[in-house]
N, C-alpha and C positions, 0 to 999 in steps of 0.2 A: 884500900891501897893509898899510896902517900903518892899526891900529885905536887910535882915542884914547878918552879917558874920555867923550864926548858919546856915541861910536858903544856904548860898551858900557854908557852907562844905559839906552839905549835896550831893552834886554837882557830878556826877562819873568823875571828871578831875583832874588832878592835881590843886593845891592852886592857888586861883584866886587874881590878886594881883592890878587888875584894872578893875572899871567897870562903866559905865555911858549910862543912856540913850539913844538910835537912833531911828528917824522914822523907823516905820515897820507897818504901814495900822494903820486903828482905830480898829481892833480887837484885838488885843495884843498889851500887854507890851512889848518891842523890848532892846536888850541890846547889847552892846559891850564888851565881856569878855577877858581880860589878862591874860594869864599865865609868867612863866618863859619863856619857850619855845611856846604859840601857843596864835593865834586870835581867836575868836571863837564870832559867832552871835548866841543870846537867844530870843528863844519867852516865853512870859510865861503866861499863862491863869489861874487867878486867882480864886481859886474854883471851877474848871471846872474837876481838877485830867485827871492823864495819859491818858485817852481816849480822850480828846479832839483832840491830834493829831499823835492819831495813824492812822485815816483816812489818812490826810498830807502823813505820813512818807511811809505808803504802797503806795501812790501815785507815793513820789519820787522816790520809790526802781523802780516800773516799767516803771515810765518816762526815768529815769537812765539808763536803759538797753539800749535805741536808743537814748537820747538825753543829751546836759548837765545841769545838776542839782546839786545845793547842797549836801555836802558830808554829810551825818545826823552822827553825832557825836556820840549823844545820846538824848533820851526822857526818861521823865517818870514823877514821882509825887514826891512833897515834902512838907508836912502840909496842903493837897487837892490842892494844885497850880498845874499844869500840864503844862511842861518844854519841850521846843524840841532844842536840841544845833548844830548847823551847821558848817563848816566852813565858817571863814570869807572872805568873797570875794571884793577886790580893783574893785571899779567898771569904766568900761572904756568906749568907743567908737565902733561900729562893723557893722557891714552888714546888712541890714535887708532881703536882697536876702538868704543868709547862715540861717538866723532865720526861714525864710519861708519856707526853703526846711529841716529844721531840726524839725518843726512843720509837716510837710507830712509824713515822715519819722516814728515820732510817731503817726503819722493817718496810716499806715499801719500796724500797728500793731492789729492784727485781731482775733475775736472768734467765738464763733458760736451763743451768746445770746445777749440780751441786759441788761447792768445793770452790777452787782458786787455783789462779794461772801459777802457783808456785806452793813448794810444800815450805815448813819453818820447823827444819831441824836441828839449828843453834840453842834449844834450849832442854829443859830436863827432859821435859815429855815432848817430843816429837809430834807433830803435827801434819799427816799424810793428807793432802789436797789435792788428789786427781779429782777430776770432773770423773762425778757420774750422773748419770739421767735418770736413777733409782733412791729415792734417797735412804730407803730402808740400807741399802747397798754401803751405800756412801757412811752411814752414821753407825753402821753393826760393826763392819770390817772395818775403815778409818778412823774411827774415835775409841767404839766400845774394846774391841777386841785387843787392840792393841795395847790399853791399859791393864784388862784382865790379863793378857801375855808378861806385861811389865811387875805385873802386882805378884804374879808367881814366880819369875826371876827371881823378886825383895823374898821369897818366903811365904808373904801373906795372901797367900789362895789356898784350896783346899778343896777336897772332892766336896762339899757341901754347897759351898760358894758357887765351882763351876756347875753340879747340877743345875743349881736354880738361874744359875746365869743362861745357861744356856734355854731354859725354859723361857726365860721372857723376851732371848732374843727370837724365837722363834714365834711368842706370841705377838711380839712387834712389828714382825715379818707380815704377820696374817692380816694385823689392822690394816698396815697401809697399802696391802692390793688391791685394800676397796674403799680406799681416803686420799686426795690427791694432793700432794704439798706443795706450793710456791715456792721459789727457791728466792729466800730474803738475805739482805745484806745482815747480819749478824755483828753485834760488838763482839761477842768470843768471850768475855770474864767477865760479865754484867752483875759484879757483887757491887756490895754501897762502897766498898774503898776506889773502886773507880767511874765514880762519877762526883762532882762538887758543881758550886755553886758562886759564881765570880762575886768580888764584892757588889757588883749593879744588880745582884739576883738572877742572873739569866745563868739556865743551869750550863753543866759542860761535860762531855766525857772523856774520859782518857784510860790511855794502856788498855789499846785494845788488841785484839788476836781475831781478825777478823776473817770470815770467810762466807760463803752465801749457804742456808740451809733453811731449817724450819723454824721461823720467827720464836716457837714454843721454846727450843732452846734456852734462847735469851732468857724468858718469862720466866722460866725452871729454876734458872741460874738467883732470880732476884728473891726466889722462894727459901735456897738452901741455908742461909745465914742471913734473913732477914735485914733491914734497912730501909727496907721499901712499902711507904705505905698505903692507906687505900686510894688516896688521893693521884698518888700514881698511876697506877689501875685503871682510875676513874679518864685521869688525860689520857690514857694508852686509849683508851676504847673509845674515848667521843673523837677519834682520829680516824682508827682502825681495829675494830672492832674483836675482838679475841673469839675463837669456834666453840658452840657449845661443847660440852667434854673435857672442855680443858683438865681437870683436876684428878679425871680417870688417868690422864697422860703423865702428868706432871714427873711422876716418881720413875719415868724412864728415861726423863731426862736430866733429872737431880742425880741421877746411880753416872753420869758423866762425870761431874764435878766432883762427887763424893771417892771412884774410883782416882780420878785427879790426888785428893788429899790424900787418898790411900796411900799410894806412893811415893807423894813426897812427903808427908809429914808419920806415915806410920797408923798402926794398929788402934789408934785413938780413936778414929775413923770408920774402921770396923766395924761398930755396932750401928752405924749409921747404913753404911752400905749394906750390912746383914737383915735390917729392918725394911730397905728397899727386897731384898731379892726374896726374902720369906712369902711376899705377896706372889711370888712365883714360882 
């Protein structure tokens, strides 16, 4: 989108007096803003208005509290665009041991249900967040089902698919009537494009889709496209220590992410998801 000088007085910052396109993911417009005094990084969602990322921003507020994160500046709407301004951050070098145990950290952070006080349906895949006190409940019907529902809308499901899909929701079911889950604060997209490293080294996360669920989640998520290495791991667990089994699990919760790609990116995907569901 072309943003002119009316659209960024409208701006809550002091007068912008440089500004030029940066990568920032393929969902948003990404920007570098100037002031006199300040740097400042913009997303901006075109036609989307304010709520696009107010999800984001309550995320960061609570990531915040135990981890580092971008400082939100300010959001809102400007001629239905939907705006979120951050600080800008020199990106550097860091630990991935310090990121791992700064990732636990926010996995300790604990409630009593699963889900969020608001659902985030502003964006492709829709994100259903009632509380439930079950989490097999919570993660079959709210996450899985609804993607498997989305992926046969696009075409790409198949009575092959849903047999086995159904299989391993059912054996997911069985595990945890007799496995009991804490319900952890969750980044929500834990792949390596959103997390970095300021120039001081101290790691940082960002873009996140948060909600409280089974810390394994997150874990699954750093598994599917790699970026993370042992070292990480190693800080995750001299924190907070990961359940034996982990690796029996993994791929039920990778088939989240993978079902994800399915539908936005297509059949590519496919063979990844087909190689999770064969084991069921």
């Amino acid at each position: 989108m072309a943003i002119d000088n009316n659209w960024l007085t409208q701006l809550p910052i002091e007068k912008v007096e440089r500004i030029h396109s940066v990568s920032g993911g393929d969902i948003n417009d990404s920007y570098s803003l100037q002031t006199a005094s300040n740097h400042y990084f913009m997303k901006v969602q075109p036609n989307r208005g304010k709520v696009f990322f107010d999800h984001e921003v309550e995320g960061l507020h609570l990531l915040g509290e135990v981890a580092n994160t971008p400082k939100v500046i300010a959001s809102g709407e400007i001629n239905g665009d939907g705006y979120l301004i951050q600080n800008w951050v020199d990106i550097g070098q860091g630990s991935q041991y310090e990121l791992g145990q700064m990732v636990a950290k926010v996995h300790q952070q604990h409630t009593e249900k699963f889900g969020l006080d608001h659902d985030f349906t502003a964006g492709k895949l829709p994100k259903i967040n009632t509380w439930q006190s079950d989490w097999s409940t919570f993660y079959i019907n709210q996450r899985l089902k609804p993607l498997a529902k989305l992926a046969d809308q696009n075409g790409r499901w198949n009575e092959w698919r849903e047999k086995h899909f159904q299989s391993l929701c059912n054996q997911f079911k069985q595990y945890y009537e007799n496995h009991k889950v804490l319900p952890s604060l969750l980044h929500g997209d834990l792949w390596a494009g959103n997390f970095m490293f300021e120039a001081s080294g101290k790691p940082m996360l960002i873009d996140p889709d948060v909600f409280y669920g089974d810390r394994e989640l997150d874990i699954a998520m750093t598994t599917v496209f790699g970026g993370f290495y042992k070292e990480f791991y190693d800080g995750y667990n001299s924190v907070y220590p990961l359940e034996t089994g982990l690796n029996s699990r993994i791929p039920w919760y990778q088939l989240n992410y993978l079902l994800a790609h399915l539908n936005l990116f297509g059949e590519t995907y496919g063979p990844m998801v087909d190689q999770i569901l064969e084991k069921y």
